[in-house]
Biotite code that builds the C-alpha atoms (Angstrom):
import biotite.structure as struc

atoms = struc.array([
    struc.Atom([217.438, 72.904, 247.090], chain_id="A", res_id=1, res_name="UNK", atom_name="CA", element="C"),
    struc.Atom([215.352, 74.394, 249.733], chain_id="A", res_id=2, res_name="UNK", atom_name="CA", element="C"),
    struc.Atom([212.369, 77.317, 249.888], chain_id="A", res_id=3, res_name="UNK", atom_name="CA", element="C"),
    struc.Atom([209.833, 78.304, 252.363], chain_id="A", res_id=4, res_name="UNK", atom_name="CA", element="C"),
    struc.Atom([206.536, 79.726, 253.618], chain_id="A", res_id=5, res_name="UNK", atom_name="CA", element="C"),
    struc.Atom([207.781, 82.148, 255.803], chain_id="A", res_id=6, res_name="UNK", atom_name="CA", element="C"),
    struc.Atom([203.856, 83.174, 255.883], chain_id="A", res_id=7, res_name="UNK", atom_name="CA", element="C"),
    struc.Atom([201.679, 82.108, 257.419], chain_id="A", res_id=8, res_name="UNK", atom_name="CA", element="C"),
    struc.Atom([203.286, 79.059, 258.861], chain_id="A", res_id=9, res_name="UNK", atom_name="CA", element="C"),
    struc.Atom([207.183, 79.501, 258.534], chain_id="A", res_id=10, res_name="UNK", atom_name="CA", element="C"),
    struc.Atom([208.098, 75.577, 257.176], chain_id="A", res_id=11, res_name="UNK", atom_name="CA", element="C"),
    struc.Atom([211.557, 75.071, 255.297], chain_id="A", res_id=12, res_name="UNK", atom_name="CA", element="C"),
    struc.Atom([211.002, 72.279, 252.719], chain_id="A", res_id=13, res_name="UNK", atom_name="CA", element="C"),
    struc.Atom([214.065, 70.904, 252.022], chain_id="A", res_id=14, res_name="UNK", atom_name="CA", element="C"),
    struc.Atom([214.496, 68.577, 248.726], chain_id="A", res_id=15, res_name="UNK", atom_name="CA", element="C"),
    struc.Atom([217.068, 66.063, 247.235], chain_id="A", res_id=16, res_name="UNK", atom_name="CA", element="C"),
    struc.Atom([218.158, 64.357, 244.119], chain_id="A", res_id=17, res_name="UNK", atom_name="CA", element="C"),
    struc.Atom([221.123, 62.052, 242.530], chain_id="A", res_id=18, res_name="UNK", atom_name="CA", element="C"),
    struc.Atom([220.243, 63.125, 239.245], chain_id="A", res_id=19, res_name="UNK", atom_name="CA", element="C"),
    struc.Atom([219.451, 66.836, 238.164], chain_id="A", res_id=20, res_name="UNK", atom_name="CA", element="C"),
    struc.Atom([219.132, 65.617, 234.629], chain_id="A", res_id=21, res_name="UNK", atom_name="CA", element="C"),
    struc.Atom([216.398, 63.325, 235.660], chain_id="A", res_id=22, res_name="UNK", atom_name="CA", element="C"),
    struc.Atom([214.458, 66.342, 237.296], chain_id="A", res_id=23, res_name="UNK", atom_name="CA", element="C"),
    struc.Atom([213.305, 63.993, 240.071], chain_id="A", res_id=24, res_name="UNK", atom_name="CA", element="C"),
    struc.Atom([213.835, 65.073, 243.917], chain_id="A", res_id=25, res_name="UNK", atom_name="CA", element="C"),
    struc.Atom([212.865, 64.169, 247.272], chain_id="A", res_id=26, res_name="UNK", atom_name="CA", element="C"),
    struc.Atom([211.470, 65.657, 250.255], chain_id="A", res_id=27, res_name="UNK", atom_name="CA", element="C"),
    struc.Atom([214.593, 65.645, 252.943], chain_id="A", res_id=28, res_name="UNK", atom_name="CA", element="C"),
    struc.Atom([213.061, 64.585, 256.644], chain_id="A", res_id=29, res_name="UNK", atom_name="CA", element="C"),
    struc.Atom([213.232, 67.985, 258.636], chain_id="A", res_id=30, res_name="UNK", atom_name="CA", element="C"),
    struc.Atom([215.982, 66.082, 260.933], chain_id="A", res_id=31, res_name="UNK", atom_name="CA", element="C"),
    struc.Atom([218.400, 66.281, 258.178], chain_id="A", res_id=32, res_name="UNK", atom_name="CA", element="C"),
    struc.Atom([218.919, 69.895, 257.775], chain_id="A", res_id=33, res_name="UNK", atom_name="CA", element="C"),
    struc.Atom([218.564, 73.329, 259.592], chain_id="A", res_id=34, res_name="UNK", atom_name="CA", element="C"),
    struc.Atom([216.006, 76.289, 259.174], chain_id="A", res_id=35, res_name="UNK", atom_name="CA", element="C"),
    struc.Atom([218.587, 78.973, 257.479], chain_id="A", res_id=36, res_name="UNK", atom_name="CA", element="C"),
    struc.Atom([218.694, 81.920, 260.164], chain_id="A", res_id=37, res_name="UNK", atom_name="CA", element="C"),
    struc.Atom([215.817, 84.632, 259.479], chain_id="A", res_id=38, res_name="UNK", atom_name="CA", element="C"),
    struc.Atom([214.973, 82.720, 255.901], chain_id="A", res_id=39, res_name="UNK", atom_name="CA", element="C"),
    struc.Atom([211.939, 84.914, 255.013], chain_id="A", res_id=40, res_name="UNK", atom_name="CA", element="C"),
    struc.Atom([211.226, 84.639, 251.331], chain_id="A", res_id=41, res_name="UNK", atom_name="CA", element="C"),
    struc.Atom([210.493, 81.252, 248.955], chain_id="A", res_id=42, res_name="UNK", atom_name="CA", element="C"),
    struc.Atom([214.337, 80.806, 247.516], chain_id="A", res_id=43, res_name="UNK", atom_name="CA", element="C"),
    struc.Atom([216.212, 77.941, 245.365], chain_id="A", res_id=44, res_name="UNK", atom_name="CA", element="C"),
    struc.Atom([219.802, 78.227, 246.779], chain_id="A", res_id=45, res_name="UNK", atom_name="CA", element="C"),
    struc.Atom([222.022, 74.881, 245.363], chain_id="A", res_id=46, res_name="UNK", atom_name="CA", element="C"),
    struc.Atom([225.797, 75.358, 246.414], chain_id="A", res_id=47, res_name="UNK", atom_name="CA", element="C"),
    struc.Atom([228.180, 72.757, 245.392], chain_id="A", res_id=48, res_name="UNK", atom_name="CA", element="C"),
    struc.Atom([230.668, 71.476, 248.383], chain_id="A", res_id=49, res_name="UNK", atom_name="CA", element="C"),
    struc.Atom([233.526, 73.409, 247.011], chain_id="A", res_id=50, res_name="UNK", atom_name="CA", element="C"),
    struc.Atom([230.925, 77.104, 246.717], chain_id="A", res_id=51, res_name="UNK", atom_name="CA", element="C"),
    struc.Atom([230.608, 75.990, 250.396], chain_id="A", res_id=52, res_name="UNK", atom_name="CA", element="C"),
    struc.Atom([234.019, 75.294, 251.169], chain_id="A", res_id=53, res_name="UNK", atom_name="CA", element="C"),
    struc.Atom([235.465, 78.760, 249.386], chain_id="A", res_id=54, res_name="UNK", atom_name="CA", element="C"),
    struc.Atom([232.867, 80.137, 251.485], chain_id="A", res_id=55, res_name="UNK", atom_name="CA", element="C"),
    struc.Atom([233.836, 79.226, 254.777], chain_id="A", res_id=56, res_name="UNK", atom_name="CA", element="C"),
    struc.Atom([237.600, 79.797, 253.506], chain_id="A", res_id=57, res_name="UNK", atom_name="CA", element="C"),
    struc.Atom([236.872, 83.367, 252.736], chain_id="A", res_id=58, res_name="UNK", atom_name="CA", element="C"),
    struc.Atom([234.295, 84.794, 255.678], chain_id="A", res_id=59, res_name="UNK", atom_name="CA", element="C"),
    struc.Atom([234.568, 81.255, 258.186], chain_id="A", res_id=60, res_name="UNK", atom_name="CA", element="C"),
    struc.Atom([231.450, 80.330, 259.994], chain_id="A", res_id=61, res_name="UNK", atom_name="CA", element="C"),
    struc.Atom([229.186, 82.369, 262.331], chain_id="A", res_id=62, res_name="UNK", atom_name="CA", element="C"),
    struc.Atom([230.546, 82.714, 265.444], chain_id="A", res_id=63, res_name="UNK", atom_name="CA", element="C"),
    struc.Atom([227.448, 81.120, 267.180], chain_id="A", res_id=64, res_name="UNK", atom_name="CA", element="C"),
    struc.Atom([225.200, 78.045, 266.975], chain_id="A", res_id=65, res_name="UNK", atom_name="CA", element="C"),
    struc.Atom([221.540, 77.356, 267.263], chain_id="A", res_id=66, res_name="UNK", atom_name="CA", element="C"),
    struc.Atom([220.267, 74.280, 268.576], chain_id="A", res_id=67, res_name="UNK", atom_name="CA", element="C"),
    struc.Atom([217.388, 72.437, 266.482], chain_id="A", res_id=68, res_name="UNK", atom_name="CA", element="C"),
    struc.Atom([215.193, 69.439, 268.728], chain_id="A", res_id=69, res_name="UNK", atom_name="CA", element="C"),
    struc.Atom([215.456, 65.848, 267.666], chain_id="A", res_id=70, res_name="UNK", atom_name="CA", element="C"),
    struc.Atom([212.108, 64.867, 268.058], chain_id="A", res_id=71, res_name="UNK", atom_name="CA", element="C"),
    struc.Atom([210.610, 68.661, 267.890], chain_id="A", res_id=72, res_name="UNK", atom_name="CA", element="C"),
    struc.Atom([212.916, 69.231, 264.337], chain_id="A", res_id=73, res_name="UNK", atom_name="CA", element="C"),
    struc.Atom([210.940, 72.236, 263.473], chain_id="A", res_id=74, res_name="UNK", atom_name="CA", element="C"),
    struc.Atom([211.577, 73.741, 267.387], chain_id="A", res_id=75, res_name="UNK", atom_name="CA", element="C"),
    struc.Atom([215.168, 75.444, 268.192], chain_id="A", res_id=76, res_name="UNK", atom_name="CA", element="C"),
    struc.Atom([216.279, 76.305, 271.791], chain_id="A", res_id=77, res_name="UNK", atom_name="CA", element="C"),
    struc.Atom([215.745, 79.902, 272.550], chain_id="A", res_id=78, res_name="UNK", atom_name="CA", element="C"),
    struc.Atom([214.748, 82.693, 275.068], chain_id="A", res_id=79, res_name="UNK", atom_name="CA", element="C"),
    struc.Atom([211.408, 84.459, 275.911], chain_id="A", res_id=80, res_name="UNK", atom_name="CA", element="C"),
    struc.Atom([211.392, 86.771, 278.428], chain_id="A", res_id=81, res_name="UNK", atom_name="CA", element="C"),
    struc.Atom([214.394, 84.845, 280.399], chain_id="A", res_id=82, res_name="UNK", atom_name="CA", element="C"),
    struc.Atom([212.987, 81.137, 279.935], chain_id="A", res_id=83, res_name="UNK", atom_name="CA", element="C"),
    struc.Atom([214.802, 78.622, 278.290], chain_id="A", res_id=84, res_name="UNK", atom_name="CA", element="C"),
    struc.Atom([212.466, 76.834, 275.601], chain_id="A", res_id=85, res_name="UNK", atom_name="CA", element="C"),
    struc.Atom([212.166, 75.065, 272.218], chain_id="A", res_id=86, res_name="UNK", atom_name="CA", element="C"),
    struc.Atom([209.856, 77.442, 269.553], chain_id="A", res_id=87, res_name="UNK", atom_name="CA", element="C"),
    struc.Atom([208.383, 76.619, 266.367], chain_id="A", res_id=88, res_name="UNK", atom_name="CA", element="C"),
    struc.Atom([210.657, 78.814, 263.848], chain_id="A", res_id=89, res_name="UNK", atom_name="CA", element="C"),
    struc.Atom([210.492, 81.317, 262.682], chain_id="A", res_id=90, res_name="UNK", atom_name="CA", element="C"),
    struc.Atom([210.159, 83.635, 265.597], chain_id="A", res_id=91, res_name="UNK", atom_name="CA", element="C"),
    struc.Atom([210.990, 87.623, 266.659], chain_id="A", res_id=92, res_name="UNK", atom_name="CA", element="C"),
    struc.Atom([213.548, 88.530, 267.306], chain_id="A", res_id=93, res_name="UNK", atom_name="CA", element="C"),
    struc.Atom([215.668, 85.660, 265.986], chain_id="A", res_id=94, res_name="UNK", atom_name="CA", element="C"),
    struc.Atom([218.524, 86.533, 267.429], chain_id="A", res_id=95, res_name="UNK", atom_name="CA", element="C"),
    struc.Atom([217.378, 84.800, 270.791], chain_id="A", res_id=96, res_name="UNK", atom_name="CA", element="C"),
    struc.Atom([218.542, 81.303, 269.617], chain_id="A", res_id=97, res_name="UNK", atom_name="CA", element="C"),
    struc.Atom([221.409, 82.356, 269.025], chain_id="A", res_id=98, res_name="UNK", atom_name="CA", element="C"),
    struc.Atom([224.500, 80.877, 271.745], chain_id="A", res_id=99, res_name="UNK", atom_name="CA", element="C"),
    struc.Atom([228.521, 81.068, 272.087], chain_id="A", res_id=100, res_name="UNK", atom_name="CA", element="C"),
    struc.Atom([229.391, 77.707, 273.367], chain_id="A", res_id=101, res_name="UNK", atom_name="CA", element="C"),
    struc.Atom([231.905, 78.934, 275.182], chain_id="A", res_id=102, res_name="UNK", atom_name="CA", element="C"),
    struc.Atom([234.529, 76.893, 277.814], chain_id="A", res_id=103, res_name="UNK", atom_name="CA", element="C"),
    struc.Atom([232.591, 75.901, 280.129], chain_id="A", res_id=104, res_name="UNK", atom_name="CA", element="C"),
    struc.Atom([232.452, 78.249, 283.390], chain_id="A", res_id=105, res_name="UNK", atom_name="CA", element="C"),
    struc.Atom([233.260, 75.690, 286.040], chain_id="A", res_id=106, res_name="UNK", atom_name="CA", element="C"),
    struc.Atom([234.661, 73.476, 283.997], chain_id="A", res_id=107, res_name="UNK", atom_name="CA", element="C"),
    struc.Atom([236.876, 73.964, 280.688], chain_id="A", res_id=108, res_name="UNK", atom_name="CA", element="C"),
    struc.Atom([236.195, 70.574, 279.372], chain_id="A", res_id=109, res_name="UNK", atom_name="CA", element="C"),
    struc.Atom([232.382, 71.453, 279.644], chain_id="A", res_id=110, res_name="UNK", atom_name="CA", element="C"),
    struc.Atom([230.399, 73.985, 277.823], chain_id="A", res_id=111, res_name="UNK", atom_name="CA", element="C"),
    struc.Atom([228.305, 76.724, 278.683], chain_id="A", res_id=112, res_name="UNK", atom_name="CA", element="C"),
    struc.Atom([225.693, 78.597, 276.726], chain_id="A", res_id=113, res_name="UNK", atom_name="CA", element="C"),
    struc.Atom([226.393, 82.507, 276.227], chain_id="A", res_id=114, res_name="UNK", atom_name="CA", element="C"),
    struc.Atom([223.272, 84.210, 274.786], chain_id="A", res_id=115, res_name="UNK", atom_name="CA", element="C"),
    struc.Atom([224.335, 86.324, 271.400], chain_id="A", res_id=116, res_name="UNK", atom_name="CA", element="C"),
    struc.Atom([221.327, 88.953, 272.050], chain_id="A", res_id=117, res_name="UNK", atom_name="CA", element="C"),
    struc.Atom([222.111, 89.265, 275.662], chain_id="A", res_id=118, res_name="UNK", atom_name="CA", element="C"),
    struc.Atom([225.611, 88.329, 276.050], chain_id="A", res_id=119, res_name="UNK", atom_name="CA", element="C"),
    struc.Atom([226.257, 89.260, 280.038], chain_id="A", res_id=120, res_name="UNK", atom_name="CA", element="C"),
    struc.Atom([223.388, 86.399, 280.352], chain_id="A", res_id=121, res_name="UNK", atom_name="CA", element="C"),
    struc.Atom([223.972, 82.599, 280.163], chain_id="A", res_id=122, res_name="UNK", atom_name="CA", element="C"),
    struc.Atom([221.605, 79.171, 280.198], chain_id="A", res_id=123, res_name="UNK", atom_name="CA", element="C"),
    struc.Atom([221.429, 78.293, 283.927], chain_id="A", res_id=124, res_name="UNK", atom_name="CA", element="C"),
    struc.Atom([219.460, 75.925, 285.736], chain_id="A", res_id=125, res_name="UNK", atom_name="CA", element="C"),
    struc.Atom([217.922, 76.853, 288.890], chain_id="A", res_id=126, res_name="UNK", atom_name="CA", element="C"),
    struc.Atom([215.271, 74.990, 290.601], chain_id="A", res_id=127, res_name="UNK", atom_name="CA", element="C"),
    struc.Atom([215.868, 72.503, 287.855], chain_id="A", res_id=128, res_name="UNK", atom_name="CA", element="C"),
    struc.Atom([214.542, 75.116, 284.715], chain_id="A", res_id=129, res_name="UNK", atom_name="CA", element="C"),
    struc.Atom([216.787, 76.404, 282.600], chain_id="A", res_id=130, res_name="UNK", atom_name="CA", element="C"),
    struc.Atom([216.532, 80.796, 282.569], chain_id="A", res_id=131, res_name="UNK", atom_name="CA", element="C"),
    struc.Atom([218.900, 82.840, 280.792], chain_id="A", res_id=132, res_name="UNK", atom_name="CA", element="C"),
    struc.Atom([220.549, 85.103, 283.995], chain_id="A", res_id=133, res_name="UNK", atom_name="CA", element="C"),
    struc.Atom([223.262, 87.538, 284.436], chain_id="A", res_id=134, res_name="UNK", atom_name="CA", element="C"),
    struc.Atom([226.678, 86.120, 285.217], chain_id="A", res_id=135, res_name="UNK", atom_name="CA", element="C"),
    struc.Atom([227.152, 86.731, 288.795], chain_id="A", res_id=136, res_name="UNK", atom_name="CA", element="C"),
    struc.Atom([231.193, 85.500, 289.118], chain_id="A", res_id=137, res_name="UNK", atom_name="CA", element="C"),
    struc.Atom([229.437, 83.317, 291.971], chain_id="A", res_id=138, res_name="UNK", atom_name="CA", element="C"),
    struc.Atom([230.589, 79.335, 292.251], chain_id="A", res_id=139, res_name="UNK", atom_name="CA", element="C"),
    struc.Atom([227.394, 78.257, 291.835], chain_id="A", res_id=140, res_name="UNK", atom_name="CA", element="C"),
    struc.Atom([226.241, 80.266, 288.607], chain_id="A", res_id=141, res_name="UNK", atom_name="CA", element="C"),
    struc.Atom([229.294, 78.427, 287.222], chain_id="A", res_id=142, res_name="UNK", atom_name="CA", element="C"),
    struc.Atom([228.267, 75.231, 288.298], chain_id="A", res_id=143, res_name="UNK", atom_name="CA", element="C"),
    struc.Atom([225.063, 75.880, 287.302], chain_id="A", res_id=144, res_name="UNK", atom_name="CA", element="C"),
    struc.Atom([225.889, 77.112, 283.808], chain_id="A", res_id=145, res_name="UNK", atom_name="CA", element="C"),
    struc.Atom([228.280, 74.206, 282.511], chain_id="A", res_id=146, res_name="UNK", atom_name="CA", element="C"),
    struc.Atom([226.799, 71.153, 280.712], chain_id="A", res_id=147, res_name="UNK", atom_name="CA", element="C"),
    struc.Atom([228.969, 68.249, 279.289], chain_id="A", res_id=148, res_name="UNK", atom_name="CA", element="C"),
    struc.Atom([228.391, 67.755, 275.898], chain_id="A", res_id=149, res_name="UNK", atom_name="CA", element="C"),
    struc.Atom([227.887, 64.106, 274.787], chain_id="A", res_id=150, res_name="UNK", atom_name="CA", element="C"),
    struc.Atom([226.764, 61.994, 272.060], chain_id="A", res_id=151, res_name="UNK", atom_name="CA", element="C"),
    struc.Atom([222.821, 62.517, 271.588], chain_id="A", res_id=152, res_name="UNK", atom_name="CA", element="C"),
    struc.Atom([221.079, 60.086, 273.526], chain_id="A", res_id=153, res_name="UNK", atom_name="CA", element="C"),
    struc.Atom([218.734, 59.456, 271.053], chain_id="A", res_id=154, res_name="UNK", atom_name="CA", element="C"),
    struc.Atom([221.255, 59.649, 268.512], chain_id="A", res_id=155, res_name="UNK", atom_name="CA", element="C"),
    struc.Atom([224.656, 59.388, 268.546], chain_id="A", res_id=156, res_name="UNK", atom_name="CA", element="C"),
    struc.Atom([225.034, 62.149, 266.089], chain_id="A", res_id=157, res_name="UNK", atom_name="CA", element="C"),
    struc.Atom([223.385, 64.517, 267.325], chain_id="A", res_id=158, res_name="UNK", atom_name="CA", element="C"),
    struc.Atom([224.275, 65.658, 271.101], chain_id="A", res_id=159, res_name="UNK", atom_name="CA", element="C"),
    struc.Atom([222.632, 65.736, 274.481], chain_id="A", res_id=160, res_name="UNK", atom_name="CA", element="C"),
    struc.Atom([224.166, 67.737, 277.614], chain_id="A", res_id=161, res_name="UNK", atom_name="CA", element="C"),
    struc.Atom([224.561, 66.595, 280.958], chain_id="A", res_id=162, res_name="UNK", atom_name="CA", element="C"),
    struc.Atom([224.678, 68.957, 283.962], chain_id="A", res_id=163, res_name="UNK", atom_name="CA", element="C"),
    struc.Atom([227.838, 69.662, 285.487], chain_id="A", res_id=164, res_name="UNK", atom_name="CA", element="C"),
    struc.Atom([226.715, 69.960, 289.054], chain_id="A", res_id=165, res_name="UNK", atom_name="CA", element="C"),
    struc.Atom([223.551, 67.272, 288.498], chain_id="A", res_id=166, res_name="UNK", atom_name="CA", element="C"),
    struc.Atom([225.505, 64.760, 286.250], chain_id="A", res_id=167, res_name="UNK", atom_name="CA", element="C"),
    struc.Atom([222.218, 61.984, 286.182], chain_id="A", res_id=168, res_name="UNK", atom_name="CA", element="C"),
    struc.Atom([220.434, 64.927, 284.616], chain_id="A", res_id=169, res_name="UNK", atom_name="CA", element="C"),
    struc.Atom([220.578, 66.288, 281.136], chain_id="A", res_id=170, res_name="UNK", atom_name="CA", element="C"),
    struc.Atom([219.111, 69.529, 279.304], chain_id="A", res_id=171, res_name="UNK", atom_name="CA", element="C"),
    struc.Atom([215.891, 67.927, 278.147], chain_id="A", res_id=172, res_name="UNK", atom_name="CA", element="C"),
    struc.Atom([212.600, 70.001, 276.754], chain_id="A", res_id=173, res_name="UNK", atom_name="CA", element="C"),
    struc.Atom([209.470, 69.108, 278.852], chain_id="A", res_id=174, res_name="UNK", atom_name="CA", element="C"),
    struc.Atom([206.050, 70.830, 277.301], chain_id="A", res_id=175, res_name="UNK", atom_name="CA", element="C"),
    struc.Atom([208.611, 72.714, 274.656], chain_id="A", res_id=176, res_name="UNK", atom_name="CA", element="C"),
    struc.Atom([210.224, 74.222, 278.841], chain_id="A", res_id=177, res_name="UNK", atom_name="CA", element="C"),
    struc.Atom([213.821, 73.306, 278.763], chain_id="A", res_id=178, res_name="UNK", atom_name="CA", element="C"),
    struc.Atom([214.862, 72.103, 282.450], chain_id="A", res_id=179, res_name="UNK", atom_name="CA", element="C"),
    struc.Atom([217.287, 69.336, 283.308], chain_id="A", res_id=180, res_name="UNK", atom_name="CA", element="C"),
    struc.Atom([215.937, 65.729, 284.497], chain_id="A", res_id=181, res_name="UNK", atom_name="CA", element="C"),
    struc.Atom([217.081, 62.568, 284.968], chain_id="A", res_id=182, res_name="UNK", atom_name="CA", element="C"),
    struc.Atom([216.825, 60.656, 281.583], chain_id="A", res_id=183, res_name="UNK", atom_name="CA", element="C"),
    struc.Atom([215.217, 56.963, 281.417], chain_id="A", res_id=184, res_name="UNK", atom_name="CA", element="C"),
    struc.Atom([212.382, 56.461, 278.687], chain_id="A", res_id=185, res_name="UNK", atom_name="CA", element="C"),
    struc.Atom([213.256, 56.443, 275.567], chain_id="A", res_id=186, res_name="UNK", atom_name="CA", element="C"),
    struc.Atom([210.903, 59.983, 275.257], chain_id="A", res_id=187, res_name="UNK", atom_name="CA", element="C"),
    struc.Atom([213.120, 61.549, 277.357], chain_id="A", res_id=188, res_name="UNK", atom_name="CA", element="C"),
    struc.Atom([216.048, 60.481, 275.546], chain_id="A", res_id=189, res_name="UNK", atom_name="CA", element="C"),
    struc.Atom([214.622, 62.473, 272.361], chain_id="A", res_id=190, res_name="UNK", atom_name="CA", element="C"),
    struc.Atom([213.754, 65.085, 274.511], chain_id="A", res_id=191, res_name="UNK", atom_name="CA", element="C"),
    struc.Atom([217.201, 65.603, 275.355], chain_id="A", res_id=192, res_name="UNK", atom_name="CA", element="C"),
    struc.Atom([218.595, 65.630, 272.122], chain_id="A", res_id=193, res_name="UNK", atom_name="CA", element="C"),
    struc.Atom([219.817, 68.147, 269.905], chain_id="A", res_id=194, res_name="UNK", atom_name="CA", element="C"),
    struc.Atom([221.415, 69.198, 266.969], chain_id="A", res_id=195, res_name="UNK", atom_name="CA", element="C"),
    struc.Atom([224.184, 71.932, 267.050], chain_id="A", res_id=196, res_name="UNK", atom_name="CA", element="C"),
    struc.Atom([224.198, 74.167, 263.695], chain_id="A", res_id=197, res_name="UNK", atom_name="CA", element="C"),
    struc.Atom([223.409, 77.415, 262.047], chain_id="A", res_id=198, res_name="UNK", atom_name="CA", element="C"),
])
């Protein structure tokens, strides 16, 4: 069950139980599920994992991803004005954390991220910040624009993403910037973690 406070301060508050009959839930740590996309009103939504299932059967699943901070849960990666960054949902317009992960440009195996609400753009680093830029065909906008997924370095169930180009550096958030750094304290590990959802 989930509803939220779209004003003034835009938290989901997710709850759980084992037992409707009981009537007792419990708050669910904002780590374990994902801000539904442009949720705007207080709402009770349950769906069963078959509701779910017929779902996805019938109209499949978006056909791009958001990615929610580990240690920043209530912070998604997005654009703003061209800079790559982690914002406290919700935010206008939505639609720029949305991303295609799509083969990765220089490298299949890899990933890069196509923006939905600007989709001749891509994440890139340059000068080690990530910007959303225009794909130029160029070698190095490739290189620049494909990441290696891997498991989250924080936690392996989540994901982190190495650079193709820089591979001791990963996409990490630094001051809620996204750039990509070398990773060694365990604050940068959370940094550079993320989860990939809706």
């Amino acid at each position: 069950m989930w509803g939220d406070t779209y004003t003034p301060n835009g938290v989901l508050y997710a709850w759980q139980t084992t037992d409707l009959a009981a009537g007792t839930w419990t708050p669910v740590d904002q780590r374990l599920y994902t801000h539904p996309v442009n949720a705007k009103h207080c709402t009770i939504a349950p769906i069963t994992s078959a509701e779910y299932g017929n779902l996805v059967a019938r109209w499949g699943t978006p056909a791009w991803n958001r990615l929610k901070s580990y240690n920043q849960p209530a912070r998604y990666v997005r654009h703003a004005d061209y800079t790559a960054r982690i914002d406290t949902y919700p935010f206008d317009p939505y639609t720029d954390s949305q991303w295609k992960l799509v083969p990765g440009l220089a490298d299949p195996s890899g990933v890069s991220f196509q923006s939905v609400s600007h989709p001749t753009r891509h994440l890139r680093h340059y000068d080690y910040q990530l910007r959303l830029d225009v794909n130029d065909g160029s070698s190095a906008f490739a290189q620049d624009a494909t990441f290696h997924r891997v498991p989250g370095l924080a936690d392996p169930s989540w994901a982190s993403f190495r650079s193709h180009n820089y591979p001791t550096r990963y996409i990490r958030h630094y001051d809620y910037a996204l750039r990509i750094d070398p990773v060694t304290t365990t604050t940068d590990r959370a940094d550079a973690t993320f989860s990939v959802g809706y």
